[in-house]
C-alpha positions, 0 to 999 in steps of 0.5 A, spaced: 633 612 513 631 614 507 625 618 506 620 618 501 620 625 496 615 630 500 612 632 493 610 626 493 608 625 499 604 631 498 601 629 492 598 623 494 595 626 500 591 632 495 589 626 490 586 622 495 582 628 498 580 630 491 580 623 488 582 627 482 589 628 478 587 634 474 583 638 480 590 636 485 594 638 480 590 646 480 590 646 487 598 644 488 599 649 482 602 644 478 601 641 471 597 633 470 603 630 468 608 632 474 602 630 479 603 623 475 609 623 475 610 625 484 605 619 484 608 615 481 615 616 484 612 614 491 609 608 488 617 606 485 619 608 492 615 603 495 613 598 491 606 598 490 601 601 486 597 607 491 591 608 486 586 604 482 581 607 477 573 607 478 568 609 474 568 616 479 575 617 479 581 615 482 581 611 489 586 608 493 589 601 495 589 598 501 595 598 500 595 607 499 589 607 504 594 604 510 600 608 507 596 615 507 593 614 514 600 613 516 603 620 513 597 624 515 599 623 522 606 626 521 603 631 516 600 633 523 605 632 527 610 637 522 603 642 522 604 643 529 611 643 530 610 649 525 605 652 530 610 651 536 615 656 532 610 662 531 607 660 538 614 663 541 613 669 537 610 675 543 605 677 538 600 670 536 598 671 529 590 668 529 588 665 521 581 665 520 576 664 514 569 664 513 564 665 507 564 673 506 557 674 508 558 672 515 565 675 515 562 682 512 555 683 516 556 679 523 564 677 524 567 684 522 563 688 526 565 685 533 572 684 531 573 690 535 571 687 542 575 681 540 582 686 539 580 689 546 580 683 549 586 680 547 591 685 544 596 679 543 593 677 538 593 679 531 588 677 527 588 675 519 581 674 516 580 671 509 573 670 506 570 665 499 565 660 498 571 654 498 572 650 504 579 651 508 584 646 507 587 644 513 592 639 511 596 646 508 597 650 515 595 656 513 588 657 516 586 655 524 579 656 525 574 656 519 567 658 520 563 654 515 557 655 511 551 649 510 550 642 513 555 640 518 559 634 514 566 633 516 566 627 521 575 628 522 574 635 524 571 638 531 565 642 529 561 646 532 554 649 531 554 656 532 547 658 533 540 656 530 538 661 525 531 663 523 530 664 515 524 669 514 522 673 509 524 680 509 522 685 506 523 694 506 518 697 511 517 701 505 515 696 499 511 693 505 507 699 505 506 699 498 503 692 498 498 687 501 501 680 503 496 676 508 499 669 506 504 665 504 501 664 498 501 672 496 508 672 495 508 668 489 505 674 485 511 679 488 518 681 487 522 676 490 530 675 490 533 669 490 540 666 493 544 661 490 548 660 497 543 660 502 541 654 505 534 654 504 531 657 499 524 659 496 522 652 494 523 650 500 519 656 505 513 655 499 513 647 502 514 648 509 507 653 508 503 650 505 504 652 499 504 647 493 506 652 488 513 654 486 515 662 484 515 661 476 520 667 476 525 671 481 526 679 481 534 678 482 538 672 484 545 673 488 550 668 490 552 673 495 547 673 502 550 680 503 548 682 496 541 679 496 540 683 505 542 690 501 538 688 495 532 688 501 533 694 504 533 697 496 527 696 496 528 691 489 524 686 493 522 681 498 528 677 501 529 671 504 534 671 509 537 669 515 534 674 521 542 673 525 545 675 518 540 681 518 540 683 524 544 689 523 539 692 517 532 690 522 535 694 527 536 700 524 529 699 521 531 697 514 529 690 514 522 688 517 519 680 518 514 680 512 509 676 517 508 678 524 509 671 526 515 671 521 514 664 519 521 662 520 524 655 518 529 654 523 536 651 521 544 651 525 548 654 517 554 657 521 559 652 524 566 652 528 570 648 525 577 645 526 582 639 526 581 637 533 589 638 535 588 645 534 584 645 540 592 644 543 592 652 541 591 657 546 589 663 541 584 658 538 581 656 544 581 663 546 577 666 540 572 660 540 570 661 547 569 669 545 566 667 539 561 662 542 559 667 548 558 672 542 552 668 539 549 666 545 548 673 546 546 674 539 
């Protein structure tokens, strides 16, 4: 039986995902041309063309769409012959990854019940704003950030957020806010990652104006928490990633009926054959239990 290069083959599963050459040579680490040259390699091996230009890019051919399709079935297949192996290990080796607020404020400082509950498995944790590449088997669980947009994977919704505005309990002393109005002509801080931001909170209060200016802007929810509890200006934020800064007094509701825009931004997300994994479903279960509880 002759095989296809497995270079190859792993080219033309990264070009097809990324629809780009240029990106798919930055994330397998090679150059353009040696990610043209395993494309093209695969397409001599089989004798068509995999891949057509269109004006955004590159896409596959009926024929590369039928041929990728096939090897992504054995690409699981090697994926969870892989995960068999490390399974036989007395100690299983759980792999994370989620975006560094809420590894940082919410999942860390539970991490510790999660290890009293199951000491057989270790746990490695990697944060950013990217989403993981399952195709690569180097991560089991990701807990993304935003809309949920993945139809091939398993997704589930971590808990309904409320995104408020927060504020120090000192600053909010020193100021007089009635209105959602009354926040435009005060210090704001601005996220660049947050799901909703305060265009969108003005909108959603009856507020047709926007604010002209931010005090500070963080791509970073974290940062944007602590910049709150400084005292540098009014946040808003969501109360489950702040739940830590509002119950040791440091963050409070600007609003005593807070005013919240509700959303689901924190999801479960795997391939669906890794629910087969019983160190997955054990901390999926764990984690879910955690958010019920808030």
């Amino acid at each position: 039986m002759r095989l296809p290069p497995f270079k190859s083959i792993l080219a033309l599963e990264v070009v097809a995902r990324l629809g780009s050459i240029s990106k798919a040579a930055e994330e397998l680490n090679l150059t353009v041309s040696a990610v043209s040259h395993q494309i093209t390699n695969l397409e001599t091996f089989v004798g068509c063309t995999l891949f057509e230009r269109s004006h955004s890019g590159l896409r596959l051919t009926p024929a590369g769409a039928r041929f990728q399709r096939e090897i992504s079935g054995a690409l699981d297949v090697i994926a969870n012959a892989a995960q068999q192996a490390r399974s036989a290990e007395t100690v299983e080796v759980l792999r994370l990854h989620s975006s560094p607020s809420f590894a940082s404020v919410w999942l860390m400082p539970r991490l510790s019940a999660f290890r009293a509950l199951h000491p057989d498995i270790r746990v490695q944790l990697s944060s950013s704003h990217l989403e993981s590449d399952f195709t690569r088997a180097e991560i089991d669980v990701d807990i993304r950030y935003g809309l949920a947009h993945w139809p091939s994977l398993h997704v589930e919704s971590l808990f309904p957020e409320e995104i408020i505005p927060l504020i120090s309990p000192a600053l909010k002393s020193n100021l007089s806010i009635e209105t959602p109005e009354d926040l435009l002509k005060e210090d704001l801080i601005f996220s660049d990652v947050n799901i909703v931001q305060w265009p969108r909170w003005f909108a959603a209060h009856g507020v047709p104006n926007t604010p002209s200016r931010y005090a500070l802007s963080f791509d970073r929810a974290y940062m944007v928490i602590e910049a709150a509890v400084q005292g540098l200006g009014i946040a808003l934020d969501s109360s489950k990633m702040a739940e830590g800064a509002i119950k040791r007094g440091e963050l409070v509701p600007v609003f005593p009926d807070r005013k919240p825009i509700t959303v689901h931004a924190h999801h479960i997300v795997y391939p669906k054959q890794h629910s087969q994994w019983p160190r997955v479903v054990r901390f999926t279960e764990w984690l879910k239990n955690e958010a019920r509880q808030g």
